[in-house]
C-alpha positions in Angstrom: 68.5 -22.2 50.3 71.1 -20.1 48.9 74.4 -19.4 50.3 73.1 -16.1 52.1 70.0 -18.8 53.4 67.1 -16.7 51.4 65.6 -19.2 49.5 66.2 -18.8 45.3 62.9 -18.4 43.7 60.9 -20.5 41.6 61.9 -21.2 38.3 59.7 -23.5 36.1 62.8 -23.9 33.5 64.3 -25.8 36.2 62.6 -28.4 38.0 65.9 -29.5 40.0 65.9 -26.0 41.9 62.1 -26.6 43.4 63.9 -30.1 44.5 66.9 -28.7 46.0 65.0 -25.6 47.6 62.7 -27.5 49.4 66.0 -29.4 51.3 67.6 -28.0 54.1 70.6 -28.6 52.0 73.5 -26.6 50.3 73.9 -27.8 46.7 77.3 -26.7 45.0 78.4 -27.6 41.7 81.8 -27.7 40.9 82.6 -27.2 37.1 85.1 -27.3 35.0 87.4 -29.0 32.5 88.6 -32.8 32.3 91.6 -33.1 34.4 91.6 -29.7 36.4 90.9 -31.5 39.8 87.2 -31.3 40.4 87.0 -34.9 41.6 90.3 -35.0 43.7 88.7 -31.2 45.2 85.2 -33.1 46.0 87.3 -35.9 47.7 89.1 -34.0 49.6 86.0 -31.7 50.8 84.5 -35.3 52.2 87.0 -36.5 54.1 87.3 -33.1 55.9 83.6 -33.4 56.4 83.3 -37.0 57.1 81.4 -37.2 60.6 81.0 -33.3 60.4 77.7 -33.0 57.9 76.1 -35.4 55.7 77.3 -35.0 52.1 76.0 -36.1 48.8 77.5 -36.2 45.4 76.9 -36.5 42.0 79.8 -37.1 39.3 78.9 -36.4 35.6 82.0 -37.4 32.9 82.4 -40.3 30.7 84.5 -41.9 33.9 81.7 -41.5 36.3 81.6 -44.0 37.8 85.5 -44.6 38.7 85.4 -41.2 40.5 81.7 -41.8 42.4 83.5 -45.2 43.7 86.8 -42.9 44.5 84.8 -40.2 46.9 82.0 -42.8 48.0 84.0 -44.2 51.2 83.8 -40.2 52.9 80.5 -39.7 51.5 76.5 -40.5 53.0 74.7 -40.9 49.2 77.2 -41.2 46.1 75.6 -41.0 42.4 77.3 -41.5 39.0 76.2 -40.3 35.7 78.5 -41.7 32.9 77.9 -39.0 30.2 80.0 -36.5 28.2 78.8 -33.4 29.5 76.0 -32.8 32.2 72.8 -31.7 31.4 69.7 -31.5 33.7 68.1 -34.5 32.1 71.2 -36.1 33.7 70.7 -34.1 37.2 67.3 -34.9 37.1 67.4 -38.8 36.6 69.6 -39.4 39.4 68.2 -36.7 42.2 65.9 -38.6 43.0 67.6 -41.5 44.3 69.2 -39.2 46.9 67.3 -38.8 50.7 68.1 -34.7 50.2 66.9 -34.5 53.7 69.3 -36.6 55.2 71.9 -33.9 53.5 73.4 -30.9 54.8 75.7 -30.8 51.1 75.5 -31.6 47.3 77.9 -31.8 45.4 77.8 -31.8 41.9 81.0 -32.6 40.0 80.5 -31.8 36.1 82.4 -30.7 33.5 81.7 -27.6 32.2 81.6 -26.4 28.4 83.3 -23.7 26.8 80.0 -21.5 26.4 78.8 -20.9 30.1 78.3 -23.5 33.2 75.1 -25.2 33.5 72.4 -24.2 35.9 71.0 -27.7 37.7 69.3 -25.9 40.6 73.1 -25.5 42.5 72.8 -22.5 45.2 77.0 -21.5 44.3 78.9 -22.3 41.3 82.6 -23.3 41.9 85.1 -23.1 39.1 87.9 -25.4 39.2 90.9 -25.3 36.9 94.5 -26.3 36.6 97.4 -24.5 35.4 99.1 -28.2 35.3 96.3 -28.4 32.2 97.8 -26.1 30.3 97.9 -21.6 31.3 95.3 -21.2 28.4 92.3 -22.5 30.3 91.3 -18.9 31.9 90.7 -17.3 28.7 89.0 -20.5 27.0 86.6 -20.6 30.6 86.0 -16.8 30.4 82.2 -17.5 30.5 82.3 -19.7 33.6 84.5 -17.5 35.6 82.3 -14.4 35.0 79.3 -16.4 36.2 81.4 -18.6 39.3 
């Protein structure tokens, strides 16, 4: 479903949104650059939740797996991709090891490039950066704060 809860429609280019649609879930992925607080966000978001809804997540960076260990303890179903940049290959080979309908969230914690955020099958897009990162990220992330 979509954020408004009117399904998104069908799109053959992307398998992962038929997936997601057909879960009574809300999938979110949270992009951005290395070190601009998408993991520590995600962490926090699950331990406000814990006991509240049932939340998945997925962590795509080269460090993966440190963060999916770091959020697993507030979350139901925890998944680490250890990769440089997502793609949906990566979505794809790791959705289904999730029980999406014992979800009520998804979120995906990937790091976004310079030309545009990825499109997994997420129903909102969430742009994280950091001024501690340096005050020329905005400009550099122009293309994923247009489409966040």
């Amino acid at each position: 479903m979509s954020i408004d809860g009117a399904p998104l429609p069908h799109n053959p280019r992307v398998p992962a949104r038929d997936v997601l649609s057909k879960a009574s879930l809300l999938a979110v992925g949270l992009v951005g650059p290395p070190g601009a607080g998408k993991t520590s966000l995600v962490e926090a978001t699950a331990r406000q939740l814990r006991g509240k809804a049932r939340l998945g997540v997925i962590t795509v960076n080269p460090t993966a797996e440190r963060d999916a260990d770091r959020v697993s303890r507030y979350c139901d179903q925890v998944e680490a991709v250890c990769a440089a940049r997502a793609d949906l290959d990566a979505i794809l080979s790791v959705l289904p090891r999730f029980n999406l309908d014992e979800l009520d969230l998804l979120l995906m914690d990937v790091i976004a490039p310079l030309n545009g955020v990825p499109f997994f099958g997420q129903d909102v897009i969430v742009a994280v950066l950091s001024v501690g990162a340096g005050d020329d990220k905005a400009p550099l992330y122009k293309d994923l704060l247009v489409q966040a």
